[in-house]
N, C-alpha and C positions, 0 to 999 in steps of 0.2 A: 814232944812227940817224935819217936825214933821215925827214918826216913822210910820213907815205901820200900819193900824190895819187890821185883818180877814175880818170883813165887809168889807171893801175895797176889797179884793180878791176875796170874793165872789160878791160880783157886779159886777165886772168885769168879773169873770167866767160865770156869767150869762148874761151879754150882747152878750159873745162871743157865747155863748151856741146859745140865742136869734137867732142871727145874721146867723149863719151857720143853722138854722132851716130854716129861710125863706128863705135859698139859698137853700137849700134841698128840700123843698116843691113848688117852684116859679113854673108857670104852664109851659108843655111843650110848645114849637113854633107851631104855628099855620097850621095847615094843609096846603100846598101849593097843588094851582088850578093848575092843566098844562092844556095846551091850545093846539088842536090841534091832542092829543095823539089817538090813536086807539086803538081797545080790541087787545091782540095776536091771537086772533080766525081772525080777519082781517086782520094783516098782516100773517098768513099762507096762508090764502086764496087768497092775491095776488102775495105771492112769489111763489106758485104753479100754473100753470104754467107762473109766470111771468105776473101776471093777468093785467089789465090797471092802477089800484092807485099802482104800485109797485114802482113805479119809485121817486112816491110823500109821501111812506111810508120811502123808504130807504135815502131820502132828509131828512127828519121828525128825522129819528133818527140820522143819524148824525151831526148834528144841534145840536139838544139834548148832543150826547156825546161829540161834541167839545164846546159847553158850560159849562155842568161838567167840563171838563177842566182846560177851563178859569176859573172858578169861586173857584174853588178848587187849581189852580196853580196845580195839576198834569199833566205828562206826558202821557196821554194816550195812543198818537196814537204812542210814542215811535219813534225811528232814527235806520239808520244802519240796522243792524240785529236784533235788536228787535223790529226794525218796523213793526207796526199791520197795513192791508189791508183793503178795504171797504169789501170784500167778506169774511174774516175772522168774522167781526161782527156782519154781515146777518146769519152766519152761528149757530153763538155763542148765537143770538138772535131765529135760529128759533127753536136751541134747549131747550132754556129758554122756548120759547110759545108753545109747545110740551109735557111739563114738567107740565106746568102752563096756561092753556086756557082761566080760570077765569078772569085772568092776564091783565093786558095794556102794552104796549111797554115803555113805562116810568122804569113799573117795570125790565122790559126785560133789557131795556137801565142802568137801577142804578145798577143790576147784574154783569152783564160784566162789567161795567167801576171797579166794587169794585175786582172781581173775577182778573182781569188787574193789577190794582193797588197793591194786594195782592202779585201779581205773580212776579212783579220785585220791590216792596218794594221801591221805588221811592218816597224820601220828598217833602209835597209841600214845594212852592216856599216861 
């Protein structure tokens, strides 16, 4: 085996260099469409009083959070006594759209499930 020489080391320093550069700069993921979402200014307006689309908001977002779920492998909705209720995250959501009007319930929905997830520190799967 002929002996190392310095160029050698620096070319290789510098592929590595290279190489963690274009992992560093690689473009973020592409914006996801979601389908279906409402502004929070819509669903306040039918959870007060219980308006006619409430029933097809509060479908919408649970949908929504038990596919986070799935697709993350956390526990969201929890067991036992740490099990979370559908009224708990109507609740949790309409303080998010309250907060945030601007807002969609997507954003509402990735809140809570994150604010959730934080709270019992639960690996995914």
């Amino acid at each position: 085996m002929p002996p190392e020489r310095p160029l050698d080391r620096t070319l290789a320093a510098a592929a590595i260099a290279a190489v963690l550069t274009a992992l560093a700069v690689a473009p973020a993921a592409a914006e996801v469409n979601i389908r279906g979402v409402s502004s929070c200014q819509t669903w306040l307006q039918e959870r007060a009083p219980e308006g006619t689309g409430a029933v097809l908001e509060k479908s919408w977002l649970l949908g929504f959070a038990s596919g986070l779920a799935t697709a993350t492998g956390a526990d969201f909705w929890g067991s036992g006594e740490n099990s979370l209720d559908n009224e708990q995250v109507f609740r949790d959501v309409d303080d998010y759209c309250k907060a945030h009007p601007a807002n969609d319930i997507d954003d509402a929905g990735v809140a809570v499930f994150s604010e959730r997830r934080k709270a019992f520190r639960r690996p995914p799967r």
